[in-house]
C-alpha positions as CSV (number, residue, x, y, z in Angstrom):
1,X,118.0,27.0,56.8
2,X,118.1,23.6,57.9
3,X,118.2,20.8,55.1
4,X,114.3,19.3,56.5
5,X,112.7,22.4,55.7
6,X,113.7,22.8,52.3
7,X,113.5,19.5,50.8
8,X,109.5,19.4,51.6
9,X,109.2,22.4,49.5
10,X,111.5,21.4,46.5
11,X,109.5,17.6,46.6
12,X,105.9,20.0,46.2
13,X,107.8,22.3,43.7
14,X,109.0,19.3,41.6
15,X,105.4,17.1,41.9
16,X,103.1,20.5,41.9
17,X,104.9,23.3,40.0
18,X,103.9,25.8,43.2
19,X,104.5,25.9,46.6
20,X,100.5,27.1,47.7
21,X,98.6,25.2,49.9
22,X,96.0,22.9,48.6
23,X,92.5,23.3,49.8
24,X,91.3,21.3,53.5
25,X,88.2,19.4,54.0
26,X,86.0,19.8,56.8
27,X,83.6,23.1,57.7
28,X,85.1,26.5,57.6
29,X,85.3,28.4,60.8
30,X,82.6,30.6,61.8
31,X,84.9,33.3,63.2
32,X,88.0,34.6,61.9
33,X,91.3,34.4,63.9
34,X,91.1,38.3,64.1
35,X,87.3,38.0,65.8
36,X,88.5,35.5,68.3
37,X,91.5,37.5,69.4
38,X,89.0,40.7,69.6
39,X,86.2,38.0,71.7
40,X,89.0,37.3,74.1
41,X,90.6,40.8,74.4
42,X,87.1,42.8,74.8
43,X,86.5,40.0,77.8
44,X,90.1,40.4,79.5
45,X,89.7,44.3,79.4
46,X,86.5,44.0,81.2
47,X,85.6,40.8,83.3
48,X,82.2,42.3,83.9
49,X,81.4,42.6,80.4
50,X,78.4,40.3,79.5
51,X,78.0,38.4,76.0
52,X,74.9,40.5,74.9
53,X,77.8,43.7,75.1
54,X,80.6,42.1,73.2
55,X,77.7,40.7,71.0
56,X,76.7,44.5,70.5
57,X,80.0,46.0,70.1
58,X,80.6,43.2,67.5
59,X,77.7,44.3,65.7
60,X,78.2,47.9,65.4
61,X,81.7,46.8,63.3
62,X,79.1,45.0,61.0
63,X,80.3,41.4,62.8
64,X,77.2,39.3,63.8
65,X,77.7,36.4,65.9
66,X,75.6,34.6,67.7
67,X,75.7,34.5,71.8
68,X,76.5,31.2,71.5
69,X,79.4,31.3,69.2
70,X,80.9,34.4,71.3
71,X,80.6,32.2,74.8
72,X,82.0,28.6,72.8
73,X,85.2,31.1,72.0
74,X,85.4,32.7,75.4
75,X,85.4,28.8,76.9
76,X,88.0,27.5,74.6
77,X,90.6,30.5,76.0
């Protein structure tokens, strides 16, 4: 393990007493990394599918996402 990996960790062990990650600013994200990989697959599998369907499929799992949330994550992939 190379020497610039492990002295970060022994500098937040030594100042910290634990090596977990503090807390970010800013707004959470409103969909998980597992909803966006899901957004994206369910569109590749079927080019034809339209928002309203993922939006549907998405809601019989008990996820409920706006259209517009679904199309912003299908634009950023």
């Amino acid at each position: 393990m190379p020497v610039s990996t492990v002295l970060p960790l022994i500098k937040k062990w030594n100042i910290s007493g634990s090596l977990n990650t503090n807390p970010r600013s800013g707004r959470p994200r409103k969909i998980s990394a597992k909803t966006a990989r899901r957004i994206v697959w369910d569109a590749k599998k079927n080019p034809q599918v339209t928002l309203g369907e993922i939006q549907a499929t998405m809601e019989k799992d008990g996820v409920v996402h706006a259209r517009s949330t679904i199309q912003r994550y299908l634009h950023k992939n």
